[in-house]
C-alpha atoms as one frame of an Amber mdcrd trajectory, in Angstrom:
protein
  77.769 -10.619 174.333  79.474  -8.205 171.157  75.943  -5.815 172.193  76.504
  -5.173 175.177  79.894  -5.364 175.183  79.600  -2.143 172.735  76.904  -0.909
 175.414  78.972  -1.001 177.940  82.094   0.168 175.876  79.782   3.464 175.241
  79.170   4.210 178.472  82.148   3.646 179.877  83.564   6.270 176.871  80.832
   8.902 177.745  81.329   8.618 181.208  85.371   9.039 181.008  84.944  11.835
 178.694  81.973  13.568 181.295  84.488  12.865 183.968  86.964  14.851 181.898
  84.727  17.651 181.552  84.169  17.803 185.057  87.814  18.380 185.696  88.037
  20.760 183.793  85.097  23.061 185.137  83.630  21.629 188.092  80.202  23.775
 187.314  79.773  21.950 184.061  76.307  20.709 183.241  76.910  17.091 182.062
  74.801  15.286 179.307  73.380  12.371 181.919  72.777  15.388 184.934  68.672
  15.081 183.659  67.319  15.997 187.490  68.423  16.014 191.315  67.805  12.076
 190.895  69.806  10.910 187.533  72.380  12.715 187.886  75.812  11.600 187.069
  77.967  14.727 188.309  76.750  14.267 191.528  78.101  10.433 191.242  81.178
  11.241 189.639  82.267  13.320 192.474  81.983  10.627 195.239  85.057   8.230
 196.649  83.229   5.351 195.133  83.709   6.719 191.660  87.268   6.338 191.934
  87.178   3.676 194.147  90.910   2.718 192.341  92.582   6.316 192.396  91.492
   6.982 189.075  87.989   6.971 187.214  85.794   3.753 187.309  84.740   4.440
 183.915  89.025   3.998 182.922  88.004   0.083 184.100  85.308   0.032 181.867
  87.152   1.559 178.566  90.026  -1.655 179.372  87.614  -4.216 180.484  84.794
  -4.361 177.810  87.421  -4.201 175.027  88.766  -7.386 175.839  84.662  -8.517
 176.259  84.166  -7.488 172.661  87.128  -9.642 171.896  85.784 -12.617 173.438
  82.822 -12.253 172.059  84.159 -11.474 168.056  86.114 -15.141 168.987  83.222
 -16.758 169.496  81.183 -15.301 166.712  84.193 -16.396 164.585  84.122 -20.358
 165.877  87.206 -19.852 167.134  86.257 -20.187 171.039  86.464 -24.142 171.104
  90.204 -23.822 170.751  90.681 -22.002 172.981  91.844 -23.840 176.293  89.350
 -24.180 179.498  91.429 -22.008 181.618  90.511 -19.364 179.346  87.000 -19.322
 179.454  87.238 -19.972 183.478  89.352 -17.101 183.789  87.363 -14.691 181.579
  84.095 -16.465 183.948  85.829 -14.787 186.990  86.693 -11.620 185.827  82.971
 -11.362 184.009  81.550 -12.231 187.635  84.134  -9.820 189.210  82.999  -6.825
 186.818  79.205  -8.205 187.772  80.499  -7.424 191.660  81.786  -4.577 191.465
  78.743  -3.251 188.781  76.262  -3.854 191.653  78.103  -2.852 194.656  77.902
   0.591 192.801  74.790   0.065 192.104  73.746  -0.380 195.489  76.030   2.004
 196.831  74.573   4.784 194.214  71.342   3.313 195.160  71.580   3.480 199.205
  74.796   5.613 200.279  75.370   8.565 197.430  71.307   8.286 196.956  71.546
   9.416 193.421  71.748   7.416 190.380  74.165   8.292 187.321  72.143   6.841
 183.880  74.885   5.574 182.536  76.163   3.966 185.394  72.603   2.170 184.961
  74.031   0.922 181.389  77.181  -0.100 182.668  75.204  -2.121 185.377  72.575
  -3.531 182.802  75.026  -4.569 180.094  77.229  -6.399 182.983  74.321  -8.633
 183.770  73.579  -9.612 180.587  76.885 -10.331 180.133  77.949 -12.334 183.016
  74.540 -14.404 182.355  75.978 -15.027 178.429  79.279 -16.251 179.475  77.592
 -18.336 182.324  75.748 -20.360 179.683  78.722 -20.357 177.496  80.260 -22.095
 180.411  77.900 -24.315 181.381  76.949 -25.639 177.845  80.917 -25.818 177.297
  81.013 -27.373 180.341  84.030 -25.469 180.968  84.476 -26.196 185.120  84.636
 -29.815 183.813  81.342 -30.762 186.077  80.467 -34.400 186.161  77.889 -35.693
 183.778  74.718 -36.061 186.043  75.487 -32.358 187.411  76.386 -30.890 183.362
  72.857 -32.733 182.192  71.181 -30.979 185.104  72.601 -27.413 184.098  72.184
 -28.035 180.521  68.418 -28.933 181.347  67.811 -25.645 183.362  69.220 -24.328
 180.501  66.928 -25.709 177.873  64.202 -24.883 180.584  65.149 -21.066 179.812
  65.620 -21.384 184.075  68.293 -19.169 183.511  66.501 -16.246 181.523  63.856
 -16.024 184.455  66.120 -15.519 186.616  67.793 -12.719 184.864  64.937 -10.980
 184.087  63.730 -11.662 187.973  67.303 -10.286 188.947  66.594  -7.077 186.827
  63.105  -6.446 187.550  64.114  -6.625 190.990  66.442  -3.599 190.571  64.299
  -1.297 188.858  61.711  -2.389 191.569  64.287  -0.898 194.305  64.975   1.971
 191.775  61.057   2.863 192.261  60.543   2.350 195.826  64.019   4.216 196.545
  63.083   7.175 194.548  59.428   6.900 192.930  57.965   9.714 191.220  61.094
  11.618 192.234  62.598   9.792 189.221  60.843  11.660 186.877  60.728  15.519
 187.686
């Protein structure tokens, strides 16, 4: 969770500070404009990259400090006092971030048909984050499930059922990546 947390800190900083650059001279060649494909200028100046008012990437600078956070409190062995309504909350707004990470996704994917690279981060880091905090959930048992359903989870857990289906989940996307766009991706 602190990795990618940091991952998507990063990208969320470069991206806010290509955003600014963009501002300030629309013709500017950004660092993740590579071809007609990945190009994140081209993204940055579509609705849905300010789908708020302001800069997406201004959600990400707010949102994975408080990620890093969490995660520093459990690397500390300080999340167990922390009360369940904690970790359901942070649950919700993990799986939130995880929504609105793919609907861009899909959006940059199908609508704006060009993909920003470190939008791609953003997207990649929220997955493996919303699948961390779902295990710290379930092995916390933080929804308070009863014990025939928590010794189910905590079996697909120990099955790694969970880690297939992330990987699945993200082999998927690059899958729709390369049919969307193919060798297109790389000139």
């Amino acid at each position: 969770m602190l990795a990618f947390g940091i991952v998507g800190l990063i990208a969320s900083f470069v991206l806010s500070v290509e955003k600014v650059h963009l501002l300030q001279n629309p013709d500017a060649v950004l660092s993740c404009s590579i071809n007609i494909v990945l190009n994140c200028s081209t993204v940055m100046q579509t609705w849905q990259a300010s789908v708020f008012g302001f800069p997406n990437s201004f959600i990400g600078l707010i949102a994975y400090p408080v990620v890093i956070t969490v995660a520093i409190i459990g690397l500390a062995g300080a999340a167990a006092v922390l009360p369940k309504w904690f970790w359901r909350t942070a649950v919700i707004c993990y799986a939130l971030g995880a929504v609105f990470a793919y609907w861009l996704f899909f959006n940059s994917l199908y609508v704006i048909e060009v993909l920003c690279p470190w939008c791609l981060f953003v997207t990649f880091a929220t997955t493996i984050l919303i699948a961390s905090i779902k295990n710290y959930a379930i092995r916390e048992n933080v929804w308070q499930f009863g014990k025939p359903t928590h010794k189910k989870l905590l079996g697909l857990l120990e099955k790694d059922v969970d880690k297939v289906v992330v990987v699945a989940w993200l082999v998927i996307l690059v899958a729709l990546v390369l049919m969307k766009f193919g060798d297109s991706l790389f000139l």
